[in-house]
N, C-alpha and C positions, 0 to 999 in steps of 0.2 A: 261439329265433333259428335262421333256416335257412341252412346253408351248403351251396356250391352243391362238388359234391365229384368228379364226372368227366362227360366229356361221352361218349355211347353213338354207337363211331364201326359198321364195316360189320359186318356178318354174319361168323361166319369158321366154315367147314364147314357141316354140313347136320344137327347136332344144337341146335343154337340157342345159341350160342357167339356173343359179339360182342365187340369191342375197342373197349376205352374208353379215353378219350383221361383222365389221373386229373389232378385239380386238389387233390388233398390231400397234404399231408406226412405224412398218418399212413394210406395208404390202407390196410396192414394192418388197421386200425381201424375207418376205415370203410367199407370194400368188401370184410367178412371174410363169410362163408357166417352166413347166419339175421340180414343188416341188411335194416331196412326204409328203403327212401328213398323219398321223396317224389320228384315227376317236373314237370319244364315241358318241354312242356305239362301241364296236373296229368290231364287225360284219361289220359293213357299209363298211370297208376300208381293207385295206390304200389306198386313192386316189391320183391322180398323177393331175396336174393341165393341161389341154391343151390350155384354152387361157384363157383370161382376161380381161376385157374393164372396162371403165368407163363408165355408161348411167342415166341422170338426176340427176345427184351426185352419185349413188349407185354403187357399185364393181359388176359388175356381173361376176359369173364362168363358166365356161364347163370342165369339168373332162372326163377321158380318158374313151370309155367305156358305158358314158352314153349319147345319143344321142338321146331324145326326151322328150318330158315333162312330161309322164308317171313315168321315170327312176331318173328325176330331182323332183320330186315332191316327189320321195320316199326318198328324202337325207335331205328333212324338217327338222329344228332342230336338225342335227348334227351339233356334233363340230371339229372343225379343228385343229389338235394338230400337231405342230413342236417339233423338237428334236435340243438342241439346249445346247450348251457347258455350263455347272455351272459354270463358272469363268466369262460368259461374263454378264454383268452388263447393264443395262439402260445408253444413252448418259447423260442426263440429270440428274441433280444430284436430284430435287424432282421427280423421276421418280422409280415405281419400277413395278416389275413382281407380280403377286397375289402370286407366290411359296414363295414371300420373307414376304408378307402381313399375309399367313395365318397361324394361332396360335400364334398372339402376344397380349399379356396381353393389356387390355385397361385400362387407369388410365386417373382423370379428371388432371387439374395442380395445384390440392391441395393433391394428393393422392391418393385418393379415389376409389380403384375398381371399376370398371363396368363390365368385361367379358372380355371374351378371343374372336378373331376375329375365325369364325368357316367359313365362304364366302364371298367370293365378288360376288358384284351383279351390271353386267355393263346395266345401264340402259343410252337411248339417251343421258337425260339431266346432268349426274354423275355419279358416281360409288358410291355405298354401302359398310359399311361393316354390316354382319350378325354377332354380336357378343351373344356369349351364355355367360349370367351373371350365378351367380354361384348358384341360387334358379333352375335354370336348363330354365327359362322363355330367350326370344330371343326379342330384343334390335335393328332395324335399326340406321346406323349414318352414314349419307351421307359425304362422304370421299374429301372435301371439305376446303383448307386452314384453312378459319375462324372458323370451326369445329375442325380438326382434326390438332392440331399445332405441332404435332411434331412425326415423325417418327425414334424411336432409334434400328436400326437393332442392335446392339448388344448387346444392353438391352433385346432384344424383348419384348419393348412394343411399341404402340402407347398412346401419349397426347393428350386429348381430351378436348376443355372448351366448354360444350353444353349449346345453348339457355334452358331458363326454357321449364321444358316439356320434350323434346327432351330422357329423361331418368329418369325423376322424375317418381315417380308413381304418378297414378294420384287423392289419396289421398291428397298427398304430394302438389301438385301442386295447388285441391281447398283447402286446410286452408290456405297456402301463399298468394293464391286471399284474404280468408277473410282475412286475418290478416292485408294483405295490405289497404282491405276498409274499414277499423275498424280504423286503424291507420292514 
């Protein structure tokens, strides 16, 4: 099974050093010097890691091969994919892999459909999910305790009790303003 483990963000200096954006909780692990990753696009690779520092918080790489900023500038926006056992599991128990996230039915905790989880989308401040409702229209919900209360892998769904808004339409959303200032 591949997991998808940092995304390869600019060039940094003119030895071929670049900053990656890291999607793993164990990046010691697996962004440690002599990993080989797989790459999407799969052209790009597979890259092998040659060292690794930390510089002003950021993860910088050097990969094997590519030795000035020209070669690092052209690895922009790849992503970094590890190969990594289906049995092994996140330490933590609210912790999971996007492979385990994606296509699980959304429901709020009264029932109610909202779509099926079609991406995750790791932004600095949270992770998304991208779910497709079933009129075929696409739905963000930031994938956040207070939002998303419950995770049932063997249900395959997620619980969701969203702030108003958050998946009303937004019909729906101004007559409940009237109704509310009427009332």
């Amino acid at each position: 099974m591949q997991l998808v483990v940092a995304r390869i963000g600019r060039a940094h200096g003119i030895k071929g050093e670049v900053t990656v954006e890291v999607r793993t909780d164990e990046p010691e692990l697996r962004l440690a010097p002599g990993a080989v990753l797989a790459t999407e696009p799969a052209a790009t690779g597979p890259l092998t890691i040659e060292t690794g520092r930390v510089h002003s918080g950021r993860l910088l790489l050097r990969f094997e091969g590519v030795k000035d900023r020209t070669g690092a500038e052209a690895l922009r926006n790849t992503l970094l994919i590890a190969e990594i056992d289906p049995d092994e599991l996140p330490e933590e128990e609210d912790e999971y892999y996007d492979h385990q996230l994606m296509d699980l039915d959304v429901v709020t905790a009264d029932g109610v459909e909202v779509g099926r989880v079609t991406e995750i989308s790791h932004l600095p401040s949270q992770d998304l999910f991208i779910v497709e409702r079933p009129d075929g229209s696409e739905v963000m919900i930031p994938f956040v305790s207070e939002i998303v209360t419950e995770i049932d892998l063997e249900e395959q769904r997620a619980v969701i009790t969203p702030p108003p808004g958050l998946i009303d339409d937004r019909a729906e959303v101004a007559s409940s303003r009237d109704a509310e200032a009427e009332g």
